[in-house]
N, C-alpha and C positions, 0 to 999 in steps of 0.2 A: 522575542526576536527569533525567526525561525530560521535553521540553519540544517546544516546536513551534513553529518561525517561519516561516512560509509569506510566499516572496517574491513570489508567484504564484498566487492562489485563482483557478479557473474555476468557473463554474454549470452543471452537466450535469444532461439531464431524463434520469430513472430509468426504463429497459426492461424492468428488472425490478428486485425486489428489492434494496437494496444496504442492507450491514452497518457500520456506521462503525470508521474504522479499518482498513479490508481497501483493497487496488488493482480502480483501475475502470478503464475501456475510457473512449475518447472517446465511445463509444456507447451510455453508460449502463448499460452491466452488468458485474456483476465481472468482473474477468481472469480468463482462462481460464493454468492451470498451465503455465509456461514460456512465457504468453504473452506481450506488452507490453500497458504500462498505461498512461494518460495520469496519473494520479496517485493518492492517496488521500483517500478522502470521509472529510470531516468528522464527518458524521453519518448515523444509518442514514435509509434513505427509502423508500415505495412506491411502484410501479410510478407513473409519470409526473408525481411528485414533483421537484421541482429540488432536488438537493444540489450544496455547497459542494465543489469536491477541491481538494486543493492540489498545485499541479505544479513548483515551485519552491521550492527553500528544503530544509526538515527536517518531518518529520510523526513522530505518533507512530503505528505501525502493529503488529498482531497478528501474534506469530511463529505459525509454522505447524510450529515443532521446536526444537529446542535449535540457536543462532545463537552465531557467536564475534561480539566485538568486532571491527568492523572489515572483516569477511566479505561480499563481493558479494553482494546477492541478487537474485533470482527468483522468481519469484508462485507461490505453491502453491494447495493445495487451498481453496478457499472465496474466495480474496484475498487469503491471510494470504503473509506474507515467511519464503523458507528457503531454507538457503543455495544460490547459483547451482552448477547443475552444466553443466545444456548446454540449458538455456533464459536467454531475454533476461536482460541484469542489469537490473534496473530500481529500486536503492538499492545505501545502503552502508550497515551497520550503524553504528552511532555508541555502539552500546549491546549488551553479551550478553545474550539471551536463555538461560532456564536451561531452558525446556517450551515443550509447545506452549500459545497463550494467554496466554503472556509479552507486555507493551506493551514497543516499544521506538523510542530515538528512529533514526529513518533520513535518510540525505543523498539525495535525491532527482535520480536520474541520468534524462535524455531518453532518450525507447530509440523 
């Protein structure tokens, strides 16, 4: 069951675009694939919009491929979470994803 406790919500104003559910930048725009993320937004938002992210705790986030239980990840294409290979960790799965577009719930690692 996927669920979300944010021990930690920030307000960040949107640089661009942002999807809800994907990892953002401190700088308001999605992560860039193997980049670091300060956390995941709550909700989607337009450019110079304030969204919700949450940087602590558990979030639910969009796999970006098929994810095991318990597998380090890493930001992939769009914002979405898959598994780390040699970009930042920046969760832990808490949940498998079966595709890509799977929600699932993640532990939320500082990077």
């Amino acid at each position: 069951m996927s669920q979300s406790i944010s021990l930690l919500c920030l307000s960040v104003a949107a640089t661009a675009a942002i999807t809800a559910e994907t990892f953002v930048t401190a700088a308001g725009a999605p992560a860039t694939a193997g980049g670091n993320a300060l956390g995941v937004a709550r909700s989607s938002q337009a450019i110079g919009e304030q969204t919700p992210v949450d940087v602590l705790g558990t979030a639910i986030v969009i796999a970006g491929a098929a994810v095991a239980k318990d597998a380090a990840l890493e930001v992939g294409t769009g914002g979405k979470a898959i598994t780390a290979s040699a970009g930042a960790v920046v969760a832990r799965a808490l949940e498998a994803a079966g595709a890509d577009g799977d929600r699932i719930e993640v532990l939320l690692i500082a990077n």
